[in-house]
C-alpha positions, 0 to 999 in steps of 0.5 A, a space after each residue: 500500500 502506498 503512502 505519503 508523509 505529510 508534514 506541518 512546514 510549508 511545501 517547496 518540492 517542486 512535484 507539489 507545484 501546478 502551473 497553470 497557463 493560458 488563462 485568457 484576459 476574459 475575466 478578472 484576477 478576483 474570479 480566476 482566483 477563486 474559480 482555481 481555488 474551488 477547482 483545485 482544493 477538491 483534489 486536497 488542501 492547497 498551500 498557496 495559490 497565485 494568479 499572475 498577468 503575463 509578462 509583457 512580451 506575451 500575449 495577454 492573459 495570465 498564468 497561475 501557480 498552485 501549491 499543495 502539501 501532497 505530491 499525489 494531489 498534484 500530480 492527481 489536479 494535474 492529470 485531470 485538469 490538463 486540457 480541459 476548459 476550467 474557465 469557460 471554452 478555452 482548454 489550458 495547459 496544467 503542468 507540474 512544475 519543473 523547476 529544482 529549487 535552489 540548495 538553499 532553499 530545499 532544506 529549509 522548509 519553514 514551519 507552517 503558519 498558525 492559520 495554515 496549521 489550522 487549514 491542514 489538520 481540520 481539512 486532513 483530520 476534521 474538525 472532531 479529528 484533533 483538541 487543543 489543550 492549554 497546560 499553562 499560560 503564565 506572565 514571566 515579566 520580571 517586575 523589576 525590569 518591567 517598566 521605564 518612566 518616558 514622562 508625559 503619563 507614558 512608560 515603557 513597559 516590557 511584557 512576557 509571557 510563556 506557554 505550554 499546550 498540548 494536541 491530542 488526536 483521540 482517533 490515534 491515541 498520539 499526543 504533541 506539546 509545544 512551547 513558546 515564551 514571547 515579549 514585547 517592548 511598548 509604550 504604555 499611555 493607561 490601561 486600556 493600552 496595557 490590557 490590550 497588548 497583554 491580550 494580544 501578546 497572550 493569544 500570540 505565544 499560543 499561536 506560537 505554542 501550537 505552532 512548535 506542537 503541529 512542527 513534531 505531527 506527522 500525517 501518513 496519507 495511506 492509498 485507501 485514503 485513511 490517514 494515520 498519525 505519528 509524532 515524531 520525538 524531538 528534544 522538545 518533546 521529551 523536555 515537554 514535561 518539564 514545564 519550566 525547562 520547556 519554557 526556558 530554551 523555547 524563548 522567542 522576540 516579538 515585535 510588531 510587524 507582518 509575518 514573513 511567510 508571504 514575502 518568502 512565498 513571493 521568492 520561492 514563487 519567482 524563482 518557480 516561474 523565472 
């Protein structure tokens, strides 16, 4: 029986790409993306999908990439969609890419996004088929060095926070922790200022917490399209239950500012249609 191990980091292995081309200019980029995702996400759950107009030396029109978590469902899209009129009477030409990645960029898979996370286990698991439990959620700011008097009724304040939180998939008796500590800088002018950031700062560190629990996970595709899963042991994991240890070599800096997955997606998405 043939099967395939998916894992929580974002997919760069070119048998994972679909490229899409001759998409004609008769609608806009909104509705091609969107006919595409229905399309393609039928085959499995899709990582990332991008329509671009064509280069200007080509005639008019646009080319899209998709990519999937699985080799076999790409190579699943691609063989049923290559040829056939996905937008309306224009057949289009659906291929897998082609493109090596680069050495530096092959081994150097990311972790997923807490978003993704979700997308992947609910979409391969169900939403009954994992639980997310908080085994602790506490403030570590040292009081002492918590806050600097700027004047004004303003202060610079220092927050940090620790998490350790556990997944269980009840249908394969496996279990994953993850841990993350977090801390942010800011310029507190009242209360509201600092509820708010301790709000945010705490639902960050369990984004983050969640994240390093999904990065041991393990999901085995098998041919008869059951799903196992493994957890794989790592030297987070067998420190998990040492909750203060776990906290202490899992400490990450936060500052304000957009996630750089997408700005890396864009270069690796260069990189495959160059």
């Amino acid at each position: 029986m043939e099967a395939e191990v998916m894992d929580f980091r974002v997919p760069v292995e070119s048998n994972k790409t679909v490229l899409v081309w001759d998409i004609p200019p008769t609608f806009g980029e909104a509705h091609i993306h969107a006919r595409l995702h229905a399309i393609f996400s039928s085959f499995g759950p899709v990582y990332l999908l991008k329509v671009s107009p064509n280069a200007p030396l080509h005639p008019p029109g646009f080319y899209a990439l998709i990519k999937f978590f699985s080799a076999a469902h790409a190579a699943a899209a691609q063989r049923v969609t290559d040829g056939r009129p996905l937008l309306d009477d224009s057949p289009l030409k659906v291929k897998l890419s082609s493109k090596q990645m680069p050495h530096f960029l092959s081994g150097s898979s990311r972790p997923l996004s807490h978003t993704h996370c979700l997308e992947l286990a609910n979409h391969v698991l169900g939403f009954n088929g994992w639980t997310s439990d908080i085994i602790t959620l506490k403030e570590l700011t040292n009081k002492e060095e918590g806050e600097e008097e700027e004047g004004g009724g303003a202060s610079q304040r220092r927050l940090k926070f620790g998490c350790v939180l556990q997944l269980r998939f009840p249908h394969h008796g496996q279990t994953s922790r993850g841990a993350a500590v977090l801390e942010d800088w800011f310029t507190c002018t009242g209360p509201d200022v600092f509820l708010q950031r301790c709000s945010r700062l705490q639902r960050l560190v369990r984004e983050k917490a969640l994240v390093q629990a999904f990065s041991s996970v393990l999901l085995i595709l098998l041919g008869n399209g059951k799903v196992m899963v493994e957890v794989k042991q790592t030297p987070d994991q067998s420190l998990a239950d040492d909750t203060e240890g776990v906290l202490q070599v899992n400490e990450f800096s936060w500052t304000e500012g957009p996630a750089d997955e997408e700005e890396a997606d864009d270069a690796e998405w260069a990189l495959t249609v160059s």
